[in-house]
PQR file of N, CA, C, O and H, with PARSE charges and radii, in Angstrom:
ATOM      1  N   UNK A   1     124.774  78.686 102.591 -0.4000 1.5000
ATOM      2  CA  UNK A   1     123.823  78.762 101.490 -0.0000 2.0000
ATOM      3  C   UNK A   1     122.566  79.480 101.970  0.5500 1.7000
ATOM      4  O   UNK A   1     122.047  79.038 102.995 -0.5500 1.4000
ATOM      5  N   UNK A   2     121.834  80.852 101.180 -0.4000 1.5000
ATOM      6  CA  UNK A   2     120.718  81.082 101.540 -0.0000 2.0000
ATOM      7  C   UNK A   2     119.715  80.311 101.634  0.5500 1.7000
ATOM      8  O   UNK A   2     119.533  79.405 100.821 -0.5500 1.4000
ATOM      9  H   UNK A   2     122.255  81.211 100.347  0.4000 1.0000
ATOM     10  N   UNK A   3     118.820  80.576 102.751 -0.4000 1.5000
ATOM     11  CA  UNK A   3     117.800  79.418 102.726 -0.0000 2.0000
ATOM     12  C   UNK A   3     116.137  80.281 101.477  0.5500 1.7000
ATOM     13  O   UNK A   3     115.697  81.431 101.475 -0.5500 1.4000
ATOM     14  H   UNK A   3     118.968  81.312 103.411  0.4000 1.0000
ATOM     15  N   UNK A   4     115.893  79.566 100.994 -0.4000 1.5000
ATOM     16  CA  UNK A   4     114.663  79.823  99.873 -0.0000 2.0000
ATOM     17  C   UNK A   4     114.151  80.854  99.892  0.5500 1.7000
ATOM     18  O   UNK A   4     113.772  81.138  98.756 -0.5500 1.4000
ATOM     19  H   UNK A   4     116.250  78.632 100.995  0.4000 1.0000
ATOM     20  N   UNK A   5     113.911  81.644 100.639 -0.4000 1.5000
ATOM     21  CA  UNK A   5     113.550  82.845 100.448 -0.0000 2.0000
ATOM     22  C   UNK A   5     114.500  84.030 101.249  0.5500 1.7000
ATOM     23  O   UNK A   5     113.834  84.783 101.959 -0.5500 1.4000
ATOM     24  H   UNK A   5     114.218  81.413 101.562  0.4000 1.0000
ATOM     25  N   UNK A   6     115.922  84.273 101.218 -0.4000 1.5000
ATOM     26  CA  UNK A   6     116.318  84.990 101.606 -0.0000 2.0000
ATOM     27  C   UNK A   6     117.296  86.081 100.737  0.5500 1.7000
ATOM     28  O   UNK A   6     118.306  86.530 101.279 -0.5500 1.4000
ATOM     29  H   UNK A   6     116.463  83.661 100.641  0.4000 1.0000
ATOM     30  N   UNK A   7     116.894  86.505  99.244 -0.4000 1.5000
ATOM     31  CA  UNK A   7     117.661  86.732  98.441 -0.0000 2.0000
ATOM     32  C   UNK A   7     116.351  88.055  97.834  0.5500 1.7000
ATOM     33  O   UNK A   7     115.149  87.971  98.086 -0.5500 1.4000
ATOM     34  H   UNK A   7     116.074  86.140  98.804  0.4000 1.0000
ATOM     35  N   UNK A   8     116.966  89.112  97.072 -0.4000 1.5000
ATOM     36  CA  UNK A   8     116.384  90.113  96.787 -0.0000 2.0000
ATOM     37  C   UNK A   8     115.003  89.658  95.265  0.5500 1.7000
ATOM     38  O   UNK A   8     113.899  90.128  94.987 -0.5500 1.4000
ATOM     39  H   UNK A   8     117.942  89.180  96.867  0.4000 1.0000
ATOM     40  N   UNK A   9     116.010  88.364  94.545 -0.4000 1.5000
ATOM     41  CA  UNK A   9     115.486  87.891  93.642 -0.0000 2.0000
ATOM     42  C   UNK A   9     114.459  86.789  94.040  0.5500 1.7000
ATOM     43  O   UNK A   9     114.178  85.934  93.200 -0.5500 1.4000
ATOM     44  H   UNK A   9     116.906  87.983  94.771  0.4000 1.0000
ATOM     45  N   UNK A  10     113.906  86.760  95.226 -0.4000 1.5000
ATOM     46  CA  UNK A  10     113.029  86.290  96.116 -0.0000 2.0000
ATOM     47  C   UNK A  10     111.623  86.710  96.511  0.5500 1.7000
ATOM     48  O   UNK A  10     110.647  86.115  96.969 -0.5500 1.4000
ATOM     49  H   UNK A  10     114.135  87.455  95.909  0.4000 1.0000
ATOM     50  N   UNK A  11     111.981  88.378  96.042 -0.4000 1.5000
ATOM     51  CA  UNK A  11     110.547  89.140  96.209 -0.0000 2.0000
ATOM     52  C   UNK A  11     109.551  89.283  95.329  0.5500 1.7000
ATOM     53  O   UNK A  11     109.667  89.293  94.104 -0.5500 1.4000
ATOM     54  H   UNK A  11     112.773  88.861  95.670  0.4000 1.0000
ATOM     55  N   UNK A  12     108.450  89.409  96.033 -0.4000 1.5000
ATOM     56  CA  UNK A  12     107.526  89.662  94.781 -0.0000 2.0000
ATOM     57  C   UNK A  12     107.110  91.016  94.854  0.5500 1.7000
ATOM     58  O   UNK A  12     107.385  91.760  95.796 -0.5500 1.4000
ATOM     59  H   UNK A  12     108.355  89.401  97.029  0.4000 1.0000
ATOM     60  N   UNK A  13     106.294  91.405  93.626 -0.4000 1.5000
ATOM     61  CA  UNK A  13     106.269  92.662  93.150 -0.0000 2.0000
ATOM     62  C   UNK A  13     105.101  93.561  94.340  0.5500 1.7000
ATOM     63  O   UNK A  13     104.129  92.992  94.837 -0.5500 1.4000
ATOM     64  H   UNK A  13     106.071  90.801  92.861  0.4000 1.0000
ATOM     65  N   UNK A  14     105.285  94.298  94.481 -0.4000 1.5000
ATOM     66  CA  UNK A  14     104.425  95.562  95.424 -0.0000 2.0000
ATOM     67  C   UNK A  14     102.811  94.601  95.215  0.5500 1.7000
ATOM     68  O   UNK A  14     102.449  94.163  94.123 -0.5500 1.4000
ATOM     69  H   UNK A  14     106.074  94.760  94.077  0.4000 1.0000
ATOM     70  N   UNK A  15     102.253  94.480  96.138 -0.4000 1.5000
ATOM     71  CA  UNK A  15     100.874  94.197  96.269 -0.0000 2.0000
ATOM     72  C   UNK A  15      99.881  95.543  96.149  0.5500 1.7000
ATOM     73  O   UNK A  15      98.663  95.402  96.259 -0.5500 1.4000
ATOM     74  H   UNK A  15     102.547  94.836  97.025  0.4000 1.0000
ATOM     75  N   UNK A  16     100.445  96.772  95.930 -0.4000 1.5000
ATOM     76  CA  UNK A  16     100.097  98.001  95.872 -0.0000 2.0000
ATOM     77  C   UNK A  16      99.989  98.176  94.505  0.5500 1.7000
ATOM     78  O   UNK A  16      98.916  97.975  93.936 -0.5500 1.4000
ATOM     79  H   UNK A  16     101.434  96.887  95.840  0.4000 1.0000
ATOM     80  N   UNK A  17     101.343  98.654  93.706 -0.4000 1.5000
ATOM     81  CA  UNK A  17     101.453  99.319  92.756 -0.0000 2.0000
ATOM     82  C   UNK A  17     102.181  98.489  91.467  0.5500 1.7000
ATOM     83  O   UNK A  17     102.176  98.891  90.304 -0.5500 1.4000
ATOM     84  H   UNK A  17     102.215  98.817  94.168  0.4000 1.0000
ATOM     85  N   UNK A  18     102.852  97.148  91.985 -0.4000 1.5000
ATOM     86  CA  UNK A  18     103.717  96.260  90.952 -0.0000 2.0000
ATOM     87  C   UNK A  18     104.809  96.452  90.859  0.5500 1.7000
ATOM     88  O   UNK A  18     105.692  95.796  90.307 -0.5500 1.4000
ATOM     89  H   UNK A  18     102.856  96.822  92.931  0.4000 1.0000
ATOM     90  N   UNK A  19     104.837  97.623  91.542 -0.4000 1.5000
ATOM     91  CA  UNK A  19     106.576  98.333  92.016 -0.0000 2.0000
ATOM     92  C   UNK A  19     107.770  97.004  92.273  0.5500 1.7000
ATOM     93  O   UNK A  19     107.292  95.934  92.649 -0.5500 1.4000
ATOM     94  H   UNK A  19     104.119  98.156  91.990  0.4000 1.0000
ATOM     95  N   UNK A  20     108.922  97.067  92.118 -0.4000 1.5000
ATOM     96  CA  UNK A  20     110.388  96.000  92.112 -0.0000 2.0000
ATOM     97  C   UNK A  20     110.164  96.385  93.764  0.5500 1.7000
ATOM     98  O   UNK A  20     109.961  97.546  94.119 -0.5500 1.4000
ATOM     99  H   UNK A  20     109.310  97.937  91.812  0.4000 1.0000
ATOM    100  N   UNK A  21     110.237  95.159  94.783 -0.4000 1.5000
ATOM    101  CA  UNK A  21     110.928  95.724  95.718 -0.0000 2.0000
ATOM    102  C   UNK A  21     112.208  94.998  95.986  0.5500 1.7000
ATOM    103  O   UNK A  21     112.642  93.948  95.510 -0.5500 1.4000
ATOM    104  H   UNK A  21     110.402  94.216  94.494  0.4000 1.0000
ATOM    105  N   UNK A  22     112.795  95.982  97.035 -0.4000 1.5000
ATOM    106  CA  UNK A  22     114.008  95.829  97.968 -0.0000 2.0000
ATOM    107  C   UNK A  22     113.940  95.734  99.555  0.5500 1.7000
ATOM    108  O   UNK A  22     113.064  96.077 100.350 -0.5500 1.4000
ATOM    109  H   UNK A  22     112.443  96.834  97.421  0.4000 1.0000
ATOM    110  N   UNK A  23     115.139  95.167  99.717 -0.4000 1.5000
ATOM    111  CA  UNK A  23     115.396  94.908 101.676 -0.0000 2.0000
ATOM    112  C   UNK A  23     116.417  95.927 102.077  0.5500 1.7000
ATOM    113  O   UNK A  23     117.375  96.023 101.311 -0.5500 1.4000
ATOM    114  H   UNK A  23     115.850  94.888  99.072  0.4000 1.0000
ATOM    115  N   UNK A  24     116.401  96.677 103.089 -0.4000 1.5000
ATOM    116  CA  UNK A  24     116.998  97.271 103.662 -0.0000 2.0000
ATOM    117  C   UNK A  24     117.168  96.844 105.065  0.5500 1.7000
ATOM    118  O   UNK A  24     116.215  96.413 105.714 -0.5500 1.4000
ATOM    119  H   UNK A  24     115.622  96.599 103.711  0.4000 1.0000
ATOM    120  N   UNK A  25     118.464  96.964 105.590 -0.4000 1.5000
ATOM    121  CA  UNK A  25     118.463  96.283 107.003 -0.0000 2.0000
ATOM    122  C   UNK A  25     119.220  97.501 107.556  0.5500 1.7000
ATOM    123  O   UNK A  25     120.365  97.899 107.338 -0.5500 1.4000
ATOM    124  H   UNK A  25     119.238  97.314 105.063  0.4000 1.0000
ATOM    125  N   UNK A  26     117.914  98.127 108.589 -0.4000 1.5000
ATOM    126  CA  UNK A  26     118.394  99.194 109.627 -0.0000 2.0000
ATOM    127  C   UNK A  26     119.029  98.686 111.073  0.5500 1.7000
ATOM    128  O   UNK A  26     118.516  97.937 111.905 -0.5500 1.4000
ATOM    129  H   UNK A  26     116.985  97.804 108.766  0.4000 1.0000
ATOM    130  N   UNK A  27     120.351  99.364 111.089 -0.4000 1.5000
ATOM    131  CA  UNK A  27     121.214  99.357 112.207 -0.0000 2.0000
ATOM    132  C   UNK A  27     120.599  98.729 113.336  0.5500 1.7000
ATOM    133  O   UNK A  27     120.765  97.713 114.011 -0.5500 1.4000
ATOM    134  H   UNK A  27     120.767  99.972 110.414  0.4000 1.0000
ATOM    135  N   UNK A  28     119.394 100.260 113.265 -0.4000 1.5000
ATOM    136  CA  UNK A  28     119.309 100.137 114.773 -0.0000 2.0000
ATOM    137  C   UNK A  28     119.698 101.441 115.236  0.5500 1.7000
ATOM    138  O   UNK A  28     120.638 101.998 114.669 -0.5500 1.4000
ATOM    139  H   UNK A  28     119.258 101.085 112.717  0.4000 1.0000
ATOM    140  N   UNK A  29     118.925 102.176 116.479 -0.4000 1.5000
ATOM    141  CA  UNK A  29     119.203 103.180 117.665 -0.0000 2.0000
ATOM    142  C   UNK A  29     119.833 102.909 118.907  0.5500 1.7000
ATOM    143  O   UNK A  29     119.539 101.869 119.497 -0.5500 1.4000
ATOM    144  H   UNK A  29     118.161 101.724 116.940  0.4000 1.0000
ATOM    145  N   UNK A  30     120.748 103.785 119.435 -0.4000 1.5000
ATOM    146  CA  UNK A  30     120.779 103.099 120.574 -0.0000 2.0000
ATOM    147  C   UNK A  30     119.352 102.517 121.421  0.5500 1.7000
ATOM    148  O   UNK A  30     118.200 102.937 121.314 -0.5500 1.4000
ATOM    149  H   UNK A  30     120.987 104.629 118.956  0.4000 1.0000
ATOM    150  N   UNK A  31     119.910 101.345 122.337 -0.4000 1.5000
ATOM    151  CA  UNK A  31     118.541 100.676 122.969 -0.0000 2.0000
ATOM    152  C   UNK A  31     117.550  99.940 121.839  0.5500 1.7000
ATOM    153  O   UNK A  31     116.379  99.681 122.115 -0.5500 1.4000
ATOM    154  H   UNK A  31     120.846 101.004 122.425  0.4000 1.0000
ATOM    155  N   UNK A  32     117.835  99.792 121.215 -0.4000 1.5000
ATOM    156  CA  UNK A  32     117.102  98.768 119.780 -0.0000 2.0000
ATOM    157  C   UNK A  32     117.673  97.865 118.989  0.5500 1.7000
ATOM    158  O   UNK A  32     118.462  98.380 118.196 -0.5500 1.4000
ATOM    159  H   UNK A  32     118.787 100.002 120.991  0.4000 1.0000
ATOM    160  N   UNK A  33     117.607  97.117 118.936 -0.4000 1.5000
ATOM    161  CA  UNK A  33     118.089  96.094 117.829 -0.0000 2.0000
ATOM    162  C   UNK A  33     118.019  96.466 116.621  0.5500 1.7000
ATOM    163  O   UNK A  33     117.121  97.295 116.469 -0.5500 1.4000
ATOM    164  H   UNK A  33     116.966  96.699 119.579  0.4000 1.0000
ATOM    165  N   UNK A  34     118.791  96.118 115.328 -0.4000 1.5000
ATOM    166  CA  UNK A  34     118.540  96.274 114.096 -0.0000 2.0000
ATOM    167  C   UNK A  34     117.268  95.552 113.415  0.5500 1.7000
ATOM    168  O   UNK A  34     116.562  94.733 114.004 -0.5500 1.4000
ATOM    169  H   UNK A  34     119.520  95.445 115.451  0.4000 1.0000
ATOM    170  N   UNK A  35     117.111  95.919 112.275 -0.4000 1.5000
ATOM    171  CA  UNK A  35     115.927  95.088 111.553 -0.0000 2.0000
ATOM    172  C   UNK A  35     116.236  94.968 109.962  0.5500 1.7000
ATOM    173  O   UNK A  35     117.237  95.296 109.325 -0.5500 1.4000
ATOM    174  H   UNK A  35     117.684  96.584 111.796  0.4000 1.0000
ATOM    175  N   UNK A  36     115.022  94.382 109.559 -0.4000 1.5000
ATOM    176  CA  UNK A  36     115.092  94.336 108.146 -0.0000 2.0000
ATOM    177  C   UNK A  36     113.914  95.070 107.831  0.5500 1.7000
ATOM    178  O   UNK A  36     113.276  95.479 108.800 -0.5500 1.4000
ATOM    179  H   UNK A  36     114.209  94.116 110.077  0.4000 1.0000
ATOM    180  N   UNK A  37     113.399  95.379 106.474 -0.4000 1.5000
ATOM    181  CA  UNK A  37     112.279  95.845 106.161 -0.0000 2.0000
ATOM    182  C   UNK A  37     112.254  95.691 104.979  0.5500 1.7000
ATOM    183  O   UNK A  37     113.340  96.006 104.494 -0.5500 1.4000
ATOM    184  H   UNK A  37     113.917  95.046 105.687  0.4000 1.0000
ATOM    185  N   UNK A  38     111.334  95.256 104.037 -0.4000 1.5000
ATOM    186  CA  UNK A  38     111.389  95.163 102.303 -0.0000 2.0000
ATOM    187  C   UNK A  38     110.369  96.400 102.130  0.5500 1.7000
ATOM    188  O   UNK A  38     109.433  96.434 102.929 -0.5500 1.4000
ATOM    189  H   UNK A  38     110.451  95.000 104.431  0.4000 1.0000
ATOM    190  N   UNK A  39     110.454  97.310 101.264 -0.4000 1.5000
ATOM    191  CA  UNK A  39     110.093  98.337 100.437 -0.0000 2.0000
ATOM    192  C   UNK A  39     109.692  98.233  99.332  0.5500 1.7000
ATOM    193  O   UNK A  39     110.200  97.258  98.778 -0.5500 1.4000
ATOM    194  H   UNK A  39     111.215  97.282 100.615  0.4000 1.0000
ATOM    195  N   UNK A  40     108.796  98.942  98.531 -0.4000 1.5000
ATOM    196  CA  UNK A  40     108.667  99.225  97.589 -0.0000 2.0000
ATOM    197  C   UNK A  40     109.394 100.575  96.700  0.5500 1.7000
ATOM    198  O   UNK A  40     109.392 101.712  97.169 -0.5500 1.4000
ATOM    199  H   UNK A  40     108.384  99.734  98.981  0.4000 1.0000
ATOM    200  N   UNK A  41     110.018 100.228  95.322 -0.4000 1.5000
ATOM    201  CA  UNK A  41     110.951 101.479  95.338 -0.0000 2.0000
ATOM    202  C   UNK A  41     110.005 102.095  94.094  0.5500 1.7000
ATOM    203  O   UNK A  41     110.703 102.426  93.135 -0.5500 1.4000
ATOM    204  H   UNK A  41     110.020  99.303  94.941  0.4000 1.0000
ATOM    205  N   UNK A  42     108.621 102.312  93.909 -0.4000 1.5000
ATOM    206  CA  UNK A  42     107.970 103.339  93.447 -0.0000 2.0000
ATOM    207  C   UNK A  42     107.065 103.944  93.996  0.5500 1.7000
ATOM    208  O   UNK A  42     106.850 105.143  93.817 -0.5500 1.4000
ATOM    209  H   UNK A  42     108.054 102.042  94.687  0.4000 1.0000
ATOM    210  N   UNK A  43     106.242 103.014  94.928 -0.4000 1.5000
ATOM    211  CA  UNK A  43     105.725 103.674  96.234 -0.0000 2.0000
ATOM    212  C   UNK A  43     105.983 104.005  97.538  0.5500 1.7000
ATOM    213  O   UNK A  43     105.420 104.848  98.235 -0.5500 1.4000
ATOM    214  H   UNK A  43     106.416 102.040  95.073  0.4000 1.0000
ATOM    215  N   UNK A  44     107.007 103.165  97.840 -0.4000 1.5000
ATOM    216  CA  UNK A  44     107.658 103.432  99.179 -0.0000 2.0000
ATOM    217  C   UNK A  44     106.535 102.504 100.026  0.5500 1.7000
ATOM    218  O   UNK A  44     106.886 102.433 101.203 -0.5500 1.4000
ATOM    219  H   UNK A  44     107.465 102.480  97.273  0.4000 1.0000
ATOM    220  N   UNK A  45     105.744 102.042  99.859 -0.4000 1.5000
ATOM    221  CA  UNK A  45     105.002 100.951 100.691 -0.0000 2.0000
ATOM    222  C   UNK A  45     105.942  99.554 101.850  0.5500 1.7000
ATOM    223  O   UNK A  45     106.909  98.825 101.632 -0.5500 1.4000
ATOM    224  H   UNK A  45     105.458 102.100  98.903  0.4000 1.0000
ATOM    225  N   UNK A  46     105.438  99.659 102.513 -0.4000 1.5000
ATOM    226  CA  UNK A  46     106.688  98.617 103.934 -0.0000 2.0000
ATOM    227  C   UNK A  46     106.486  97.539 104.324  0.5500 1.7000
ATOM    228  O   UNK A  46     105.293  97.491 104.624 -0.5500 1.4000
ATOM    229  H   UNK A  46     104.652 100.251 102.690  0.4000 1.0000
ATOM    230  N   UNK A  47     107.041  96.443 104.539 -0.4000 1.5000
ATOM    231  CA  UNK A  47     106.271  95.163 104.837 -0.0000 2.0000
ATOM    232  C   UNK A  47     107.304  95.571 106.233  0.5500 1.7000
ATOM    233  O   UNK A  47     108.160  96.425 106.463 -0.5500 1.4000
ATOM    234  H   UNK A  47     108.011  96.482 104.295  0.4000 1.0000
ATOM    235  N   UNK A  48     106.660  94.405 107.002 -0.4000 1.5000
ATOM    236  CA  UNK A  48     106.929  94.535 108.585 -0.0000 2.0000
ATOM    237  C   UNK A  48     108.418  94.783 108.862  0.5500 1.7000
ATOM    238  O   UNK A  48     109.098  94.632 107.847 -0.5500 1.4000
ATOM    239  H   UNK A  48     105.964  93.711 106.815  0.4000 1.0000
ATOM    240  N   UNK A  49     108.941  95.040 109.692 -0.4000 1.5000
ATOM    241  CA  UNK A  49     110.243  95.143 110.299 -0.0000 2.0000
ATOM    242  C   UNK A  49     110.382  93.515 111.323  0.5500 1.7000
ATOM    243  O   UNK A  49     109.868  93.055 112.342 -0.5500 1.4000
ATOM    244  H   UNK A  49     108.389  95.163 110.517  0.4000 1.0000
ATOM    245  N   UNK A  50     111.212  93.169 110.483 -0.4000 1.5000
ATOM    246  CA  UNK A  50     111.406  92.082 111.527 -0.0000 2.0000
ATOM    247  C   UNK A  50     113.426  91.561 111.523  0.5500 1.7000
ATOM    248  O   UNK A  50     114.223  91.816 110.620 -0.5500 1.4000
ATOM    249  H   UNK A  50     111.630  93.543 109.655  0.4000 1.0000
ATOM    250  N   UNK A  51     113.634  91.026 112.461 -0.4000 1.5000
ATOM    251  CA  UNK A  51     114.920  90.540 113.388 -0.0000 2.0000
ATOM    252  C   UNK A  51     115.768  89.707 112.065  0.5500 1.7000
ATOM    253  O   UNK A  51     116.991  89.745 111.930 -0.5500 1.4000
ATOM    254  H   UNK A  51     112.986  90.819 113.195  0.4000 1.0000
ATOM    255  N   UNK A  52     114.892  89.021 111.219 -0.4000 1.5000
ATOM    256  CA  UNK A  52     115.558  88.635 110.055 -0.0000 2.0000
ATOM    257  C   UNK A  52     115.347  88.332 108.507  0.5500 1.7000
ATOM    258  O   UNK A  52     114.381  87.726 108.044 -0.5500 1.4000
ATOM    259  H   UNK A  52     113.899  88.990 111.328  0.4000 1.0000
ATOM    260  N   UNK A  53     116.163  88.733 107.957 -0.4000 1.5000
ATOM    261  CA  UNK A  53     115.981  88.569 106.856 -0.0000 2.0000
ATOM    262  C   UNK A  53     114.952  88.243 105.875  0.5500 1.7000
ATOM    263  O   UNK A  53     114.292  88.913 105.080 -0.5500 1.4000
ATOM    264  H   UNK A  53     116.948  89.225 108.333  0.4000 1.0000
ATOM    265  N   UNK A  54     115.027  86.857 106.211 -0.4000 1.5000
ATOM    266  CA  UNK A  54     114.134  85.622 105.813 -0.0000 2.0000
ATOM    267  C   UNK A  54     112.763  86.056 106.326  0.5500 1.7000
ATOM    268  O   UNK A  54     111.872  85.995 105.480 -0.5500 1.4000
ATOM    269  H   UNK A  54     115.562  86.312 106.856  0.4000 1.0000
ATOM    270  N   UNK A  55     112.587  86.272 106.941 -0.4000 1.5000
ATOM    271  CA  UNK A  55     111.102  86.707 108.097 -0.0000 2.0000
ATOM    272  C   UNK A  55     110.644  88.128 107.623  0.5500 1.7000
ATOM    273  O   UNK A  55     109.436  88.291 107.798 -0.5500 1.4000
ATOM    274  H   UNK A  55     113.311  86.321 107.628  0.4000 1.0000
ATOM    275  N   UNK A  56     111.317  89.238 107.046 -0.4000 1.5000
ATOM    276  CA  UNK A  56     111.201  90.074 106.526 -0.0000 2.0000
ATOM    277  C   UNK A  56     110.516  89.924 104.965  0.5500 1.7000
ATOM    278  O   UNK A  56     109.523  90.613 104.731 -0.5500 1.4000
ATOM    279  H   UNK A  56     112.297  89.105 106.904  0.4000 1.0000
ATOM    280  N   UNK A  57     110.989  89.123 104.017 -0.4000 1.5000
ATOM    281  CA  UNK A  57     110.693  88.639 103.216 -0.0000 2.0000
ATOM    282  C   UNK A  57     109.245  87.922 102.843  0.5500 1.7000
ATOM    283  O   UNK A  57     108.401  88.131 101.972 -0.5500 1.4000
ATOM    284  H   UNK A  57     111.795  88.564 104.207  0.4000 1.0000
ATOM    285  N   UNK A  58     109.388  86.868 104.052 -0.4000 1.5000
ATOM    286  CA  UNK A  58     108.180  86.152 103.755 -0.0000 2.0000
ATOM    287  C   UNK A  58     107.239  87.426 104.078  0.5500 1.7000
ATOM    288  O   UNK A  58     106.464  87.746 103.176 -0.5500 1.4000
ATOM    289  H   UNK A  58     110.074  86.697 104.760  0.4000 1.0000
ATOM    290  N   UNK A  59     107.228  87.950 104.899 -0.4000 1.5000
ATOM    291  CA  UNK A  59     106.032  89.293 105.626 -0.0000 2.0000
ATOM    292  C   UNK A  59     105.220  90.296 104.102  0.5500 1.7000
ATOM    293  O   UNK A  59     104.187  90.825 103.691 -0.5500 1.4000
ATOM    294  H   UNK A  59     107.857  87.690 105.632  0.4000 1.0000
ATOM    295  N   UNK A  60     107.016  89.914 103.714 -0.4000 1.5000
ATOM    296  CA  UNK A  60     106.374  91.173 102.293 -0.0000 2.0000
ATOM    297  C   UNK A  60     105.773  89.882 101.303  0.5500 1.7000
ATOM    298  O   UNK A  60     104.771  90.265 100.698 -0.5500 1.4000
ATOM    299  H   UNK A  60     107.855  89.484 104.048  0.4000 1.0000
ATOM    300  N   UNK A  61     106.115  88.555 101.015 -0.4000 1.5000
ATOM    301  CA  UNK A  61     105.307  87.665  99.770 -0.0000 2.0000
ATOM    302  C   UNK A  61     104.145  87.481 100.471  0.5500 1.7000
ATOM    303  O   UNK A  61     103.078  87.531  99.859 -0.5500 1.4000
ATOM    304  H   UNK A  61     106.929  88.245 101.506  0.4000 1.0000
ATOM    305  N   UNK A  62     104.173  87.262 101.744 -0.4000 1.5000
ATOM    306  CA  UNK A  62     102.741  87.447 102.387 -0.0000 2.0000
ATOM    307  C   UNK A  62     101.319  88.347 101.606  0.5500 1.7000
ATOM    308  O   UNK A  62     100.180  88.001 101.292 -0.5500 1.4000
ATOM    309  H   UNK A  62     105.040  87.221 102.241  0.4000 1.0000
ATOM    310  N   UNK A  63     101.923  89.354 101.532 -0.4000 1.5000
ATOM    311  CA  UNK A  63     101.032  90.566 101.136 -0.0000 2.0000
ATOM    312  C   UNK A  63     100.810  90.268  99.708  0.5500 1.7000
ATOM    313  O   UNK A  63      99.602  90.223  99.479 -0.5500 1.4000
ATOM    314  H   UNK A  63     102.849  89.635 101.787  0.4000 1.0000
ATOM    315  N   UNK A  64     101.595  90.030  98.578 -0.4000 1.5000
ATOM    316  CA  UNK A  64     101.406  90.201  97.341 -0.0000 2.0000
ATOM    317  C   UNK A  64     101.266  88.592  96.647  0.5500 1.7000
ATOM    318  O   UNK A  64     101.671  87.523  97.103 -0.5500 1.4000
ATOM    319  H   UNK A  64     102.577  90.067  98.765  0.4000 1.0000
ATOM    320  N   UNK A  65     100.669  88.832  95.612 -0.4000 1.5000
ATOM    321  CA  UNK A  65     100.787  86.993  94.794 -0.0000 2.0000
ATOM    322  C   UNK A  65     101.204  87.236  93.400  0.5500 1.7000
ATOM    323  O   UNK A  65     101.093  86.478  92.436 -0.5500 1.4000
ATOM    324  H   UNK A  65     100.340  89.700  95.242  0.4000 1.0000
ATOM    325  N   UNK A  66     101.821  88.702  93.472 -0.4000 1.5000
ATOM    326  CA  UNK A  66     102.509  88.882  92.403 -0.0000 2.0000
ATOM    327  C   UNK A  66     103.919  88.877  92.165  0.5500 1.7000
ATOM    328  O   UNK A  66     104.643  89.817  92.495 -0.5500 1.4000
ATOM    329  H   UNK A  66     101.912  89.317  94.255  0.4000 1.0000
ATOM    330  N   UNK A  67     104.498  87.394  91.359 -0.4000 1.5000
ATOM    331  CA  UNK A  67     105.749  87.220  91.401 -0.0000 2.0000
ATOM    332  C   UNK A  67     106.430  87.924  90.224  0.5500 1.7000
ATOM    333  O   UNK A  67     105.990  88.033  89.079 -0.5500 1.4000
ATOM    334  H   UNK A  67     103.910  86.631  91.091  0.4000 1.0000
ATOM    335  N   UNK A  68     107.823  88.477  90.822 -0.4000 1.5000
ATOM    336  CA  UNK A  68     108.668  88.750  89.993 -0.0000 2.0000
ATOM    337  C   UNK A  68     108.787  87.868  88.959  0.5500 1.7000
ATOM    338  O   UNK A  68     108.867  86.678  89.264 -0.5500 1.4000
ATOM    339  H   UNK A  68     108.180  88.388  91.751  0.4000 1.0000
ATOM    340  N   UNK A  69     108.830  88.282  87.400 -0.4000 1.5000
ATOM    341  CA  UNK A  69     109.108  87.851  86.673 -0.0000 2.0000
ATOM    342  C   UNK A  69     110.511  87.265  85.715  0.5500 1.7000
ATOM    343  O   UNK A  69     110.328  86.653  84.663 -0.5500 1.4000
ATOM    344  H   UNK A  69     108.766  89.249  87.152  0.4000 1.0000
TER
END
């Protein structure tokens, strides 16, 4: 079961622009670990890169107090 904040319908809206965002989880380079990162998909604005999911998430509701509706 996801834990409370690990789901796309979890995010809140761009602290920028009000933009929908999304999570993308990069591979990775050789010599790097993969990550996550939540986006904004009208500004392209980034909340932190972090190791998981969940931690990615909170980084981006961190920033904004504007919830998806």
């Amino acid at each position: 079961m996801p834990s409370k904040a690990s789901t796309v319908r979890d995010l809140h809206l761009c602290p920028f622009c009000g933009g929908v965002a999304d999570i993308y989880r990069d591979p990775g380079q050789p010599g790097y670990e993969p990550f996550y990162v939540v986006y904004c998909t009208r500004c392209e604005a980034r909340g932190p890169e972090k190791e998981k999911r969940e931690d990615a998430i909170a980084g981006w509701n961190r920033r904004s107090t504007r919830e998806r509706g």
